[in-house]
N, C-alpha and C positions, 0 to 999 in steps of 0.2 A: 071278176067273172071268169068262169072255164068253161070248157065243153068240148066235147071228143070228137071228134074230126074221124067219125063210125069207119069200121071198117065196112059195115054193109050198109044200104038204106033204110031195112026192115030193122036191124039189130042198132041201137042206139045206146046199149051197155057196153060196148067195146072199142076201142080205137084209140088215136094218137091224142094227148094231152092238150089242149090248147089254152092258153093265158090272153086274156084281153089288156093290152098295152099301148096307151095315147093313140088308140082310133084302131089298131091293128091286132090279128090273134097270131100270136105268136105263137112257136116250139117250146116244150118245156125240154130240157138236156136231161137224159138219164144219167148224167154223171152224181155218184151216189145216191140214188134214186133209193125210199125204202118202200117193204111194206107199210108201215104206218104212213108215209108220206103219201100211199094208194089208198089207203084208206080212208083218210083224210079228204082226198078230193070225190074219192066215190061220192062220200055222206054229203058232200058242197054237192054235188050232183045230184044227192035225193036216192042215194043207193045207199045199204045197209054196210058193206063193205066193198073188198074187191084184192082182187090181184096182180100183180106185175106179168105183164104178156110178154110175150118175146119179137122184138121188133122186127120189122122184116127192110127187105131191102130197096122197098119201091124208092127210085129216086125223088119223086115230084113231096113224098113227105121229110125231106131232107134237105134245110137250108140251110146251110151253116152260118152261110153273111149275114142272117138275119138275128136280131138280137133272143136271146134265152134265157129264161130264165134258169138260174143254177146254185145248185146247195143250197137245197131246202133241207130244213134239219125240222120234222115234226114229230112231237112227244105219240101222235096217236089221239090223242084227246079234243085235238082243236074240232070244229066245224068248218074252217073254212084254211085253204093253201094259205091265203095271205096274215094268218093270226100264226104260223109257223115263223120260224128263228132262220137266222142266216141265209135270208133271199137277197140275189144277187144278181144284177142285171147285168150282161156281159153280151158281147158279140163273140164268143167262142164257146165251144164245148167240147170235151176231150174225148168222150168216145164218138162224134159229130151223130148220134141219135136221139131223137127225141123220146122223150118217156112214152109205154103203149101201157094202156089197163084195159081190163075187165071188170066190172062193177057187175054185184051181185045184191 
């Protein structure tokens, strides 16, 4: 399960990525983040597509002790994040951001 952790209250197509993991939502790492892998959670979202936003710097959306999920490799074609290749569950992330989209 995912869902966007919105930048606004009204706007619910944009914000920080979140993964639900053993009771908790987690950060997804923008570490090699793609478009298709945006694409891909848009549609899990119920969105046509979307694109890669540019992250900002609030602290409070930035945990890095927390676990991420990282190196998601999706062809594009999936429906959902977790039928993508090379998901990796780790307590680090090397650019310490979480993935942001906009779903369209």
């Amino acid at each position: 399960m995912v869902r966007l952790d919105a930048d606004e209250r009204k706007r619910r197509s944009a914000g920080y990525l979140n993964i639900h993991h053993r009771g908790s939502w987690l950060n997804i790492c923008a570490d090699n983040w793609t478009t298709q892998n945006t694409n891909v959670a848009c549609r899990q979202l119920g969105h046509a597509s979307g694109q890669v936003a540019p992250p900002t710097s609030d602290p409070k959306t930035v945990e890095v002790d927390k676990l991420w999920l990282r190196n998601i490799t999706c062809s594009g074609s999936e429906m959902r994040l977790d039928a993508c290749e090379h998901v990796i569950w780790s307590r680090g992330c090397e650019s310490n951001m979480p993935v942001r989209i906009s779903c369209t």
